[in-house]
LOTILO-767938 format. One record per residue (C-alpha): x, y, z; residue in one letter. Coordinates in pm, whole numbers, padded with zeros to 5 digits, always signed. Layout:
N
XYZa;...
This chain:
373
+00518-00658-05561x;+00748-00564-05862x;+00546-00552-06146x;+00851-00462-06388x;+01068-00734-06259x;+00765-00997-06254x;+00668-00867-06569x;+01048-00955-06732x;+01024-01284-06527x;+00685-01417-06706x;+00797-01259-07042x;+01159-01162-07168x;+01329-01318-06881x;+01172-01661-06937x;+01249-01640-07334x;+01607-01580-07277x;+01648-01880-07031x;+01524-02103-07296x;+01731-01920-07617x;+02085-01961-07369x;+02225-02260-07607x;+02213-01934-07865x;+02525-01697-07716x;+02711-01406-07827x;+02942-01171-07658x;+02677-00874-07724x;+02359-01068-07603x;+02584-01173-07296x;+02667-00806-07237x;+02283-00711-07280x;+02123-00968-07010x;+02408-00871-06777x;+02307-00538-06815x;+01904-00611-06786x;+02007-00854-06468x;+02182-00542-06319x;+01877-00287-06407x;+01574-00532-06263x;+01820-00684-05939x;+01785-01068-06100x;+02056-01170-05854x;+01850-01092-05549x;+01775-01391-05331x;+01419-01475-05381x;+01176-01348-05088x;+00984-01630-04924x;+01105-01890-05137x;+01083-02205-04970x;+01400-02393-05086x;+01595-02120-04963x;+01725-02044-04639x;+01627-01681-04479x;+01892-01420-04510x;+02148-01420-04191x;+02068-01054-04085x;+01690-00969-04087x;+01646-00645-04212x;+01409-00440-04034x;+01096-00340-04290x;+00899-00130-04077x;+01082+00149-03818x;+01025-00009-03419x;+00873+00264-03323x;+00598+00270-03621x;+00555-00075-03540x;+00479-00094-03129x;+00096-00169-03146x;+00177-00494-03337x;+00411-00607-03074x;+00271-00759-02809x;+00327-00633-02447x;+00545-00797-02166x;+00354-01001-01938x;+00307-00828-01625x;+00511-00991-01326x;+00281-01164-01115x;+00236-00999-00782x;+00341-01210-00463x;+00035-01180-00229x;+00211-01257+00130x;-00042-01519+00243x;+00080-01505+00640x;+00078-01200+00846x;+00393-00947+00884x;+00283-00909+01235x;+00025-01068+01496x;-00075-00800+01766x;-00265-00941+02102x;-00601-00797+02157x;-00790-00897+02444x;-01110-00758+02517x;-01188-00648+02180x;-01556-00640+02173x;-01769-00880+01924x;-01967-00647+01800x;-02062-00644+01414x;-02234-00277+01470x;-01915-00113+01629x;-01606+00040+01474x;-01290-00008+01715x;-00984+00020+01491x;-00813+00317+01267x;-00482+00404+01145x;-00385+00735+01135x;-00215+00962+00875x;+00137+00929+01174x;+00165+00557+01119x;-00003+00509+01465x;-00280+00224+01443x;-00552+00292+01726x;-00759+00007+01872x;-01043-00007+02162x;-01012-00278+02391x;-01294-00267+02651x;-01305+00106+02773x;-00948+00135+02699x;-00826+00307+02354x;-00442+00183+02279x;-00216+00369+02040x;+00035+00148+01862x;+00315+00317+01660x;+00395+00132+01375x;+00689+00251+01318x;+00943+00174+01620x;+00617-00059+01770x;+00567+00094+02075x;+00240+00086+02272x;+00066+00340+02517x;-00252+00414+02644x;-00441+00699+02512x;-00768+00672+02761x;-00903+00464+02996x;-01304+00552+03054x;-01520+00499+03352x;-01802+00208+03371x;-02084+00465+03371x;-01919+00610+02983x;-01801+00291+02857x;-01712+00081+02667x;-01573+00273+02385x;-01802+00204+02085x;-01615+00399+01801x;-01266+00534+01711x;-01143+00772+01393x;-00862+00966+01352x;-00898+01333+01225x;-00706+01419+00914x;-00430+01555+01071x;-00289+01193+01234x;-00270+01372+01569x;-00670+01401+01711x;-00858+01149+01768x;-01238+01107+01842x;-01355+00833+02056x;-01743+00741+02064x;-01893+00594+02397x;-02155+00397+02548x;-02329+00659+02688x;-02367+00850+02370x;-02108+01096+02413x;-01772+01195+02207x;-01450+01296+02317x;-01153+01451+02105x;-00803+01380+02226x;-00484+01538+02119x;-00284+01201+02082x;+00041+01364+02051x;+00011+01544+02426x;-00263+01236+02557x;-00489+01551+02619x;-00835+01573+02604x;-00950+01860+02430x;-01323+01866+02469x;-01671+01626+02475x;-01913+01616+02187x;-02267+01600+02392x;-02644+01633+02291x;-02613+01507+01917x;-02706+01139+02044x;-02926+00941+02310x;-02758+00672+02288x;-02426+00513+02185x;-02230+00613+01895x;-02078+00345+01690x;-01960+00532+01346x;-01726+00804+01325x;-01617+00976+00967x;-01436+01262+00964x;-01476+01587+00669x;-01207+01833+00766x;-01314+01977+01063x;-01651+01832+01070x;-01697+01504+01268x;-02006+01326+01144x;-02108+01111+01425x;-02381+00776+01409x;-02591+00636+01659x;-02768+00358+01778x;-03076+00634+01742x;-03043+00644+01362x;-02932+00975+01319x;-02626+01121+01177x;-02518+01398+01309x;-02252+01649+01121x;-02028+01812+01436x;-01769+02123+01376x;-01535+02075+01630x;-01417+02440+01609x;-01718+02541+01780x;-01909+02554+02075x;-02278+02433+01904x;-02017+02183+01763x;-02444+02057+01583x;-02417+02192+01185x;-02664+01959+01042x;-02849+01603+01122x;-02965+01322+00838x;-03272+01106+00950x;-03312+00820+00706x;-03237+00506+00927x;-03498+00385+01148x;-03191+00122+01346x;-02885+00178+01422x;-02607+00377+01195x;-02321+00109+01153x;-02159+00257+00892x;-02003+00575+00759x;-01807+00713+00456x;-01723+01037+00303x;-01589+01045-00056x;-01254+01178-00121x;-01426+01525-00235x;-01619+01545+00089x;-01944+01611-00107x;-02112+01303-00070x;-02199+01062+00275x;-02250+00741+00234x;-02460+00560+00552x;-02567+00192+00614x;-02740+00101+00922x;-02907-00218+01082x;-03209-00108+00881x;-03069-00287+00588x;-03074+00058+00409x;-02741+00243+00229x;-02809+00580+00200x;-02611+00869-00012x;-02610+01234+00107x;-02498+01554-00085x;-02355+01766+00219x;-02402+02099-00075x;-02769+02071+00017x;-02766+02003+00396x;-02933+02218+00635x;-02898+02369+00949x;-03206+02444+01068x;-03419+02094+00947x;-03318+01742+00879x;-03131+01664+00541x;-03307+01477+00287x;-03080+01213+00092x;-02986+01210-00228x;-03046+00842-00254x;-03180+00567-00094x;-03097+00183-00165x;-03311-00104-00010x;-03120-00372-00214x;-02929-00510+00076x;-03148-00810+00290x;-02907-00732+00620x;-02729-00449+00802x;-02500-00258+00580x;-02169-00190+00794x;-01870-00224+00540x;-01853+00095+00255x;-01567+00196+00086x;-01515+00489-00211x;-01335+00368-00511x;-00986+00599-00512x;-00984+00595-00853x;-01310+00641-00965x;-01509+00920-00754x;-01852+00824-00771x;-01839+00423-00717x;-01867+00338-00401x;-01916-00039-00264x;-02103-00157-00003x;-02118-00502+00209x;-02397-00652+00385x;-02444-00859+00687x;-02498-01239+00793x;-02835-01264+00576x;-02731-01060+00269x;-02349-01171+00245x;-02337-00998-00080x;-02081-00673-00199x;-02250-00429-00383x;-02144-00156-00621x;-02315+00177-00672x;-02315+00459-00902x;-02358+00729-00652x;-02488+01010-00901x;-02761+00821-01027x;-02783+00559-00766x;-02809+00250-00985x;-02617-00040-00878x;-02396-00200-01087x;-02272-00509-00950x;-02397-00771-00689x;-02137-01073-00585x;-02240-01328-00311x;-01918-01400-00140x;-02111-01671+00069x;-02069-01508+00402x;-02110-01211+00606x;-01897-00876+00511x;-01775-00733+00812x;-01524-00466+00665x;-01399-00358+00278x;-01083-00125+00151x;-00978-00021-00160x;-00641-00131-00301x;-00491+00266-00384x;-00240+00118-00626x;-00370-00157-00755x;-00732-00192-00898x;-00844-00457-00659x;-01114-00433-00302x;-01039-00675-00017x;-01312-00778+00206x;-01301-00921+00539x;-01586-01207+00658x;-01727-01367+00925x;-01922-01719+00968x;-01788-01970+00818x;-01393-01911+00722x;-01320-01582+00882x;-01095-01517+00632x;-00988-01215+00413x;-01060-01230+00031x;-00843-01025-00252x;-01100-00930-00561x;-00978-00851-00906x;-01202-00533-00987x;-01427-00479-01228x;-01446-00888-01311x;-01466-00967-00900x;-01193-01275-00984x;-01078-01391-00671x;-00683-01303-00635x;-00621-01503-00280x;-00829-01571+00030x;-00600-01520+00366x;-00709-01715+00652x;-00561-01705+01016x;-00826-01538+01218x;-01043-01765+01412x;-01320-01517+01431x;-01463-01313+01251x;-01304-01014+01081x;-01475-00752+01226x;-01265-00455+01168x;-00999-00357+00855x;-00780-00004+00865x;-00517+00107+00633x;-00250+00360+00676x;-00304+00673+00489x;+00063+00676+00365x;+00183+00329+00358x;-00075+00143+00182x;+00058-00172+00173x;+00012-00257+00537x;-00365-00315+00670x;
């Protein structure tokens, strides 16, 4: 890349190598002097019967040179593949349409067993009982904790709602009228309590009032097994036993007449219980259906196209978002009951956790310790 010093090399330099038998103290003087001016004593670059220099000499500044450099493999994650604690629940009631479990912003997982709602503290492991209802209410069908970590609603049988204060094991008041018969989702939106029911409607609550009924959606014709509100609280997402996932924009919902939704999907070929927001991008959302669809689903919820199917193979009872990792676990039923870890977007399977000997009906995760579900 020195065109002055190859130049010599091919030329001048080349002549005086073969003219060295003639010498005189003057020529000597002159090549030393044109050996000095074009660096002949150099080591040559990339010659091949020489040995590289002992010290590399850095050509190109390190930090000019970064996107050349390739990047340290990321340490493998360790993916426990037993479970950091096995809690006994008897009674818990096989139902794929119900939704008995939640853990609460307080660390405090909650759990229906029978007509009995348990409150476990995860953080010293105590137990207590939060409510006990009679035969005529019960069993509990649904349980969701308000934002707050300290209320809790509890749906029933008989279609009614109570709100208890877990932190005095007070109840506070009963949701009535909004259902005729039992309500098996819960979602909470602030202050509003969307309720859903075996009637197919979804009902929108304030429980800061005393016509706690804002608004209603009608879309499902079975019962409402499912239901999610994004992070914004602007959009409901609804699957029912109707095999139909439904999005609703709560700017356009009315008071006075049913809601109309903003989309309706009729992709799924079973009930769609298990929906889950993406926390890190707003408007995906995925969705799991039931024994005879077995497939998770992912949805643009502005334009309502869907833009992923997977067949996992067996029923999807539940589905959470990894918050710190870009990954979606799924629980399942029939045949392995087992838990399965999905790399997200490519759906490469990351670890299936088995233990359960039924299926996996029901999957919480704390609000501020996400590691534990």
């Amino acid at each position: 890349m020195d065109f002055d010093y190859a130049h010599y090399m091919l030329t001048d330099g080349r002549k005086a190598q073969e003219s060295d038998a003639v010498s005189s103290p003057s020529r000597d003087a002159y090549r030393k002097q044109l050996a000095e001016t074009f660096n002949m004593n150099r080591p040559r670059i990339l010659a091949f019967k020489n040995k590289p220099p002992p010290a590399q000499v850095e050509l190109i500044p390190q930090e000019f040179s970064s996107a050349s450099q390739s990047k340290p493999a990321k340490a493998r994650r360790h993916i426990p593949q037993s479970s950091e604690r096995t809690l006994d629940a008897p009674d818990l009631v096989d139902d794929y349409y119900l939704n008995l479990l939640d853990w609460g912003g307080s660390n405090v997982l909650a759990i229906a067993l029978g007509s009995t709602v348990y409150l476990w503290d995860a953080s010293d492991g105590s137990t207590s009982e939060l409510v006990t209802v009679d035969d005529d209410s019960g069993p509990v069908t649904s349980v969701s904790w308000a934002p707050d970590g300290r209320h809790i609603a509890v749906g029933l049988n008989n279609s009614e709602v109570q709100l208890w204060d877990s932190t005095a094991s007070k109840q506070l008041r009963t949701l009535r009228g909004a259902h005729q018969s039992r309500v098996g989702s819960l979602a909470w939106n602030n202050q509003i309590l969307t309720t859903g029911g075996m009637d197919g409607r979804i009902v929108n609550n304030d429980v800061r009032i005393r016509s706690h009924v804002v608004e209603t959606y009608r879309g499902h014709t079975q019962e409402v097994c499912g239901l999610k509100w994004s992070a914004s609280g602007n959009q409901l997402a609804s699957g029912g036993n109707d095999n139909l996932l439904h999005i609703w924009d709560r700017s356009v919902a009315s008071s006075s007449s049913p809601t109309q939704w903003l989309h309706r999907m009729e992709d799924h070929k079973a009930a769609v219980k298990a929906l889950a927001w993406c926390p890190f991008q707003s408007n995906l959302l995925a969705s799991g259906g039931g024994g005879g669809d077995r497939c998770i689903k992912f949805w643009n919820t502005h334009t309502g196209a869907c833009l992923n199917s997977v067949d996992t193979g067996s029923q999807v009872c539940a589905l959470l978002w990894n918050k710190n990792e870009r990954e979606l676990l799924s629980s399942h039923g029939f045949t392995q009951n087992q838990l399965t870890l999905w790399k997200y977007p490519s759906m490469v399977k990351m670890a299936e956790l088995t233990g359960h000997t039924s299926r996996v009906l029901f999957m919480a995760q704390v609000c501020n310790l996400s590691s534990r579900i």
